[in-house]
BAROGU-496445 format. One record per residue (C-alpha): residue number from 0; x, y, z; residue in one letter. Coordinates in pm, 1 decimal, decimal comma. Layout:
BAROGU-496445
(kemar NUM; (X; Y; Z); 'a')
...
end
This chain:
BAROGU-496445
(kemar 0; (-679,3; 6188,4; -3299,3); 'x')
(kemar 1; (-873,8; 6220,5; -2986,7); 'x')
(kemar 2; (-712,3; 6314,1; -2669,2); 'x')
(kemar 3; (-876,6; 6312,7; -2293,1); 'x')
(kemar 4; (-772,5; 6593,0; -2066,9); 'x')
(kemar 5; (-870,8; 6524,6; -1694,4); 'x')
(kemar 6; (-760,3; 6856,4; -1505,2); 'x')
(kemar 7; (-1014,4; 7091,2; -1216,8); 'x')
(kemar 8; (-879,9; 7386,9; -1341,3); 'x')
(kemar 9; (-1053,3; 7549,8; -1660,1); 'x')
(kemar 10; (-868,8; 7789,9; -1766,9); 'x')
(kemar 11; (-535,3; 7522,8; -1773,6); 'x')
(kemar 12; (-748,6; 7280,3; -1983,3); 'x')
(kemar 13; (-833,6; 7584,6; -2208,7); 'x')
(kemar 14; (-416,4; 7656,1; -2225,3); 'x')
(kemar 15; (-371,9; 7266,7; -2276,5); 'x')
(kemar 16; (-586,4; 7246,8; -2564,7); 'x')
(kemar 17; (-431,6; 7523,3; -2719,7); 'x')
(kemar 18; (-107,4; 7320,9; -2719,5); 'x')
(kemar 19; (-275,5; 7034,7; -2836,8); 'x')
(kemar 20; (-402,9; 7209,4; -3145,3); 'x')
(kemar 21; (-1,3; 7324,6; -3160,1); 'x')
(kemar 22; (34,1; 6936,0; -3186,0); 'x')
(kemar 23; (-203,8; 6839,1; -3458,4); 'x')
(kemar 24; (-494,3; 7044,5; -3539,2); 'x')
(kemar 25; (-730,3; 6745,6; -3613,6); 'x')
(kemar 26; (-750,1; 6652,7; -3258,4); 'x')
(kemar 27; (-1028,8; 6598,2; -3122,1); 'x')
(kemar 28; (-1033,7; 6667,2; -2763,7); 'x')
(kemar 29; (-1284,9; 6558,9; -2467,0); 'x')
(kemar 30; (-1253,8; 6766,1; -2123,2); 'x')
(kemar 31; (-1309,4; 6587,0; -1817,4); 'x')
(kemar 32; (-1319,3; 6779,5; -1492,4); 'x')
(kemar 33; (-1249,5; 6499,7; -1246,0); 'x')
(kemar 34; (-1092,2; 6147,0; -1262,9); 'x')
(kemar 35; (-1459,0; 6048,3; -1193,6); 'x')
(kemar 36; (-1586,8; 6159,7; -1509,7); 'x')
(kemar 37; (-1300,9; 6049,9; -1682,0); 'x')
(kemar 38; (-1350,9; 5681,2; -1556,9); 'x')
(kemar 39; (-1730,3; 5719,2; -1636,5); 'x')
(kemar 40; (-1624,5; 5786,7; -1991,6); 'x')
(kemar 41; (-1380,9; 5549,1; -2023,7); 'x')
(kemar 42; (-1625,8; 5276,9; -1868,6); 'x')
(kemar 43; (-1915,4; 5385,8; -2129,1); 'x')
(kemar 44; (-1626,6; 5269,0; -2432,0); 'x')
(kemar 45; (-1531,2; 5576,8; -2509,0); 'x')
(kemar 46; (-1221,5; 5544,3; -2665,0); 'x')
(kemar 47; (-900,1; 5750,9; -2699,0); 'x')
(kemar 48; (-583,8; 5802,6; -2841,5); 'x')
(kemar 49; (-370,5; 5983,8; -2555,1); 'x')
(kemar 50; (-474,0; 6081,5; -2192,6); 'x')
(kemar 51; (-351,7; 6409,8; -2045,6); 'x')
(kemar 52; (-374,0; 6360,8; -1634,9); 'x')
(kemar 53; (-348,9; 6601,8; -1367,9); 'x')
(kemar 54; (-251,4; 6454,8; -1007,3); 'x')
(kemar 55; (-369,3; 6678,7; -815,0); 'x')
(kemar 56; (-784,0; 6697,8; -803,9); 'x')
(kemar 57; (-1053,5; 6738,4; -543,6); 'x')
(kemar 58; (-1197,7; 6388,4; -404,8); 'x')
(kemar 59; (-1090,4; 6066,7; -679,5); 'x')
(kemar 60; (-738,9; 6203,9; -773,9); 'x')
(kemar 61; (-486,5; 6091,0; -1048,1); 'x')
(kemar 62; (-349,2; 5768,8; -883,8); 'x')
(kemar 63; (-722,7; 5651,7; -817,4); 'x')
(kemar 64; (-757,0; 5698,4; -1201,6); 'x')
(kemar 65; (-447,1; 5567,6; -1258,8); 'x')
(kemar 66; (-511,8; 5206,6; -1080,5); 'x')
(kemar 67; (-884,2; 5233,7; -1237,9); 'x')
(kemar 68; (-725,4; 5202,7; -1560,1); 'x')
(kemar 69; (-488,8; 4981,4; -1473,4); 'x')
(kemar 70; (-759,6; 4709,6; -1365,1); 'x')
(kemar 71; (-943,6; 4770,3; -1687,3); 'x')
(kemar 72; (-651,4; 4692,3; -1888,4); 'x')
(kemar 73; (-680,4; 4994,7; -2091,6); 'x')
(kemar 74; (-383,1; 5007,3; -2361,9); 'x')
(kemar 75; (-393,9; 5429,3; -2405,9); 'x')
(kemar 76; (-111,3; 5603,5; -2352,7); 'x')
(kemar 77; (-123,9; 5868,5; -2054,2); 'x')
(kemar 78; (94,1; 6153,5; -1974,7); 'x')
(kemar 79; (92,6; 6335,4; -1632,9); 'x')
(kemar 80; (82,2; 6685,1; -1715,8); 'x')
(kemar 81; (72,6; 6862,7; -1306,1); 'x')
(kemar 82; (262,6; 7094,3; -1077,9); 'x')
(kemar 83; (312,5; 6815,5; -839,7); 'x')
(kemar 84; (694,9; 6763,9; -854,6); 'x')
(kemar 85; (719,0; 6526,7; -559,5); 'x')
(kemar 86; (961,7; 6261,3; -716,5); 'x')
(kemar 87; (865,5; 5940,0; -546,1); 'x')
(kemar 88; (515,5; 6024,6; -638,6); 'x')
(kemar 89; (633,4; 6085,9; -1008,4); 'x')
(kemar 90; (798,5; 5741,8; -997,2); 'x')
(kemar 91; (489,6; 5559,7; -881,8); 'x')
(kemar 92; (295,8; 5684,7; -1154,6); 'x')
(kemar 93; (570,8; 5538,4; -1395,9); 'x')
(kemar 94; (517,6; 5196,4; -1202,6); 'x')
(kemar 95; (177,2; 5266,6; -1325,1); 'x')
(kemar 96; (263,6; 5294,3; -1663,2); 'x')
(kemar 97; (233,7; 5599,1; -1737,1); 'x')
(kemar 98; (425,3; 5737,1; -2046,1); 'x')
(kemar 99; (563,1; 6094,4; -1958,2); 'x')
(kemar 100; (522,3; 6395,4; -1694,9); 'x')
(kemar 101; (530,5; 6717,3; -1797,9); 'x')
(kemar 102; (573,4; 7041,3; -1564,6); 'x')
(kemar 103; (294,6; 7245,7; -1560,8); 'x')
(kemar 104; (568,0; 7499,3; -1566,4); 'x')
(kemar 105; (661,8; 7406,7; -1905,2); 'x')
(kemar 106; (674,3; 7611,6; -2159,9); 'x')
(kemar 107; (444,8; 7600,9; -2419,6); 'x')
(kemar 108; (742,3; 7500,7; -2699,7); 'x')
(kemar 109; (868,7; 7217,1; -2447,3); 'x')
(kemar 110; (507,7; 7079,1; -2439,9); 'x')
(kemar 111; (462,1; 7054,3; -2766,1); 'x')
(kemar 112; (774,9; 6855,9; -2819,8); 'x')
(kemar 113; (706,0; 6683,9; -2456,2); 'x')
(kemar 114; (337,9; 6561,5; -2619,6); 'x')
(kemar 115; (522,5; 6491,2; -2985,2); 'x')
(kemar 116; (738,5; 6226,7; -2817,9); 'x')
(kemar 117; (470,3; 6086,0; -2619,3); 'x')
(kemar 118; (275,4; 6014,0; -2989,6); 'x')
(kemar 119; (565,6; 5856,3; -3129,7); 'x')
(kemar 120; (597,8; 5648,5; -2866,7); 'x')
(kemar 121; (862,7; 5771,0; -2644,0); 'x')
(kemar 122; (862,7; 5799,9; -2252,2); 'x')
(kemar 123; (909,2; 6189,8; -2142,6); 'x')
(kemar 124; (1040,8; 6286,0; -1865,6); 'x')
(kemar 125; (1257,3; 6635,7; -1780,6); 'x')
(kemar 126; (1627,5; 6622,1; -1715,2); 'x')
(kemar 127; (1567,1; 6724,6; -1362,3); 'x')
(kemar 128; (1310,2; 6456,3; -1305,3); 'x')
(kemar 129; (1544,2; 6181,6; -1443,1); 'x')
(kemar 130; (1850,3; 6291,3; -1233,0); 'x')
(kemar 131; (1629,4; 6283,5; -928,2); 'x')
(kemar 132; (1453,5; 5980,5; -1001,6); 'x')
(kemar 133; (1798,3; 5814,1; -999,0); 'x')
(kemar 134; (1854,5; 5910,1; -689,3); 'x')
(kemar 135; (1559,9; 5724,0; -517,6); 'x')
(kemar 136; (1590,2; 5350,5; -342,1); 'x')
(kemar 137; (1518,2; 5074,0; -532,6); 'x')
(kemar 138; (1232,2; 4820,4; -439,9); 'x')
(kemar 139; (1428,0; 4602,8; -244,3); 'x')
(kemar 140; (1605,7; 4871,2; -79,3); 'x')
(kemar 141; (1274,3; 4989,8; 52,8); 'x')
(kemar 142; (1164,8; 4654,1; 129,9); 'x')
(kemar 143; (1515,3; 4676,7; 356,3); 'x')
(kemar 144; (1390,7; 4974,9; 515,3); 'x')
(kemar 145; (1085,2; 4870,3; 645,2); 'x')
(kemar 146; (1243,8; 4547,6; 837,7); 'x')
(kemar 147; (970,5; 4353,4; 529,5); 'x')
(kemar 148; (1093,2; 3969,6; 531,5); 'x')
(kemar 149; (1035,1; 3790,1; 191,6); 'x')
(kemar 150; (734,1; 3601,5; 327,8); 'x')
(kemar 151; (560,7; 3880,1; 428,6); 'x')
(kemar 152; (597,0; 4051,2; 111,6); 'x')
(kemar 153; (454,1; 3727,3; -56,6); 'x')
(kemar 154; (127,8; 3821,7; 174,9); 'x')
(kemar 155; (179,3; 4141,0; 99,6); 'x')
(kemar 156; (158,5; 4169,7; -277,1); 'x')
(kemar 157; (-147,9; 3924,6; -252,3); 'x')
(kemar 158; (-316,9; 4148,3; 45,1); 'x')
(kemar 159; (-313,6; 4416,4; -192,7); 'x')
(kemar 160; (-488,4; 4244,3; -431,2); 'x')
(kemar 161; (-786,4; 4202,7; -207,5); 'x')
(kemar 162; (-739,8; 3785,7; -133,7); 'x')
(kemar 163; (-850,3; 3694,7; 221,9); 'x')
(kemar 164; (-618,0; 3521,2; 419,8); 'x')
(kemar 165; (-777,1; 3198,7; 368,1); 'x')
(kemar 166; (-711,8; 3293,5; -4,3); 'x')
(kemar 167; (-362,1; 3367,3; 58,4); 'x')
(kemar 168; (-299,4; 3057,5; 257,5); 'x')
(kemar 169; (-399,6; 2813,8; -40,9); 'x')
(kemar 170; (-201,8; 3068,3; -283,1); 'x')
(kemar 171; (76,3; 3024,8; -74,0); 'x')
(kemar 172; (64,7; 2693,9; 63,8); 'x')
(kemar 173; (89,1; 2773,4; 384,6); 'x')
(kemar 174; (-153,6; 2746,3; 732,0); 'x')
(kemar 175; (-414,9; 3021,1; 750,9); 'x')
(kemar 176; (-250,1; 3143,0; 1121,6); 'x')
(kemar 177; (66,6; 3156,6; 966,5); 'x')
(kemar 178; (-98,9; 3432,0; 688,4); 'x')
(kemar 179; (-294,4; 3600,7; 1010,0); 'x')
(kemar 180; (51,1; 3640,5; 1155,4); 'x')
(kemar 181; (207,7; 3837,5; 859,7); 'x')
(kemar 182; (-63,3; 4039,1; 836,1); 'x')
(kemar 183; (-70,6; 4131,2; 1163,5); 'x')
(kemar 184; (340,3; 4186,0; 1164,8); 'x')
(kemar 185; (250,5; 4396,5; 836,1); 'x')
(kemar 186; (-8,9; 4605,7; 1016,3); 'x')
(kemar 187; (285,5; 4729,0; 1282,3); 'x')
(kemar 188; (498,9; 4792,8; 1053,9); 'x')
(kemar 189; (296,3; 5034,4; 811,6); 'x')
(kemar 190; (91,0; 5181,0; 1069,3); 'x')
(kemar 191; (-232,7; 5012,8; 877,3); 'x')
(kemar 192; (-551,5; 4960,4; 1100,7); 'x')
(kemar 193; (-702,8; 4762,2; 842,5); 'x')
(kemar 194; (-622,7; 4565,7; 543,0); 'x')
(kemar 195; (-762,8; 4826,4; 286,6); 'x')
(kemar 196; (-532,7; 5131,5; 459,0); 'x')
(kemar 197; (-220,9; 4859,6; 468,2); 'x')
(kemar 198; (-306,0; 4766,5; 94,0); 'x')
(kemar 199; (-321,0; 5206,0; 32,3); 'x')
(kemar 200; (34,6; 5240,6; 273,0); 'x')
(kemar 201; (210,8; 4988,5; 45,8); 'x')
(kemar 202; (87,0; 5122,6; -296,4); 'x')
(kemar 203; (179,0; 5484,6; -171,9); 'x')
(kemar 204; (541,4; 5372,1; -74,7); 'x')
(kemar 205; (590,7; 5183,9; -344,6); 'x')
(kemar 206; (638,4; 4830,4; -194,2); 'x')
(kemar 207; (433,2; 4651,8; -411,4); 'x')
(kemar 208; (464,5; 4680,5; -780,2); 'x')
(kemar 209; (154,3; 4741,0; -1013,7); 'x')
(kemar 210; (230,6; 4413,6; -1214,9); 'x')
(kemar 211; (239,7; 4240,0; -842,0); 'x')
(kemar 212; (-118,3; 4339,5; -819,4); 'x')
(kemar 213; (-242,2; 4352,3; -1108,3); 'x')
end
């Protein structure tokens, strides 16, 4: 079995793989000491059978990775494994696909069984996650919030996959000024300058889904 670790901190990947030997001894295991590498290996065909992500690293961080391997339409499962407890950001990285998160707090018994369900093809996630994860908006609830009409978030979703608005107006069937106008209405409401930091804004508050932009 081999596993990717992607994590800045040595001495946790060192604890990690301990855990992983825990798991099954045969693993073979490949560090990675920023999502950069980890895409660089990943891009060379390097193949592997689970993916152990922090969220938290210097410069390219886990969600960078995460829509990376997204667009490559990698099929590997990936586990967030990070001290970052933030539950909306915990839920975006399930929009992403990802198929647990485990506390860096956990013990080393709860990771082991954490990583054992992840193998046999289970999602993980902590009681405490779960309860609070139920607690968040839905999409459209959010969509409510931010005042987003239906039209605009037809723009929207295709914005953020990089179409122009020329692109968007044939998509769409609709006049090119009537696309400039959502975008512009979408600017004001995010707070975007651009199109790249409105695409970022709506990722990061989950109003687009990653199958919308896939």
């Amino acid at each position: 079995m081999k596993i990717l670790i992607i994590d800045d901190h040595p001495l946790f990947i060192e604890g990690i793989s301990h855990v992983i030997q825990l798991v099954t001894e045969s693993a073979c295991i490949t560090k990675a000491a920023s999502a950069t590498k980890a895409m660089a290996l990943l891009d060379s065909g390097e193949d592997f059978d689970l993916v152990l992500l922090d969220l938290n690293m210097p410069g390219t961080g886990g969600i960078d990775f995460l829509q990376h391997f997204k667009a490559e339409e990698l099929c590997i499962p990936i586990v967030i494994v990070s001290s970052e407890e933030q539950v909306e950001l915990i839920q975006q990285t399930l929009d992403w696909g990802v198929m647990g998160f485990i506390p860096k707090s956990h013990s080393v018994e709860d990771m082991v069984a954490a990583i054992n369900k992840v193998l046999s093809g289970e999602i993980y996630l902590p009681e405490t996650i779960q309860q609070l994860l139920k607690r968040l908006p839905t999409l459209e609830q959010r969509i409510q919030e931010y005042g987003i009409s239906k039209k605009q978030l037809e723009v929207l979703n295709l914005l953020a996959k990089g179409l122009s608005n020329e692109q968007i107006a044939n998509t769409l069937h609709r006049t090119e000024h009537t696309v400039k106008s959502h975008v512009s209405a979408l600017f004001q409401i995010l707070g975007a300058t651009n199109r790249t930091e409105c695409a970022r804004i709506a990722i990061q508050k989950s109003l687009v889904r990653p199958t919308d932009i896939a």
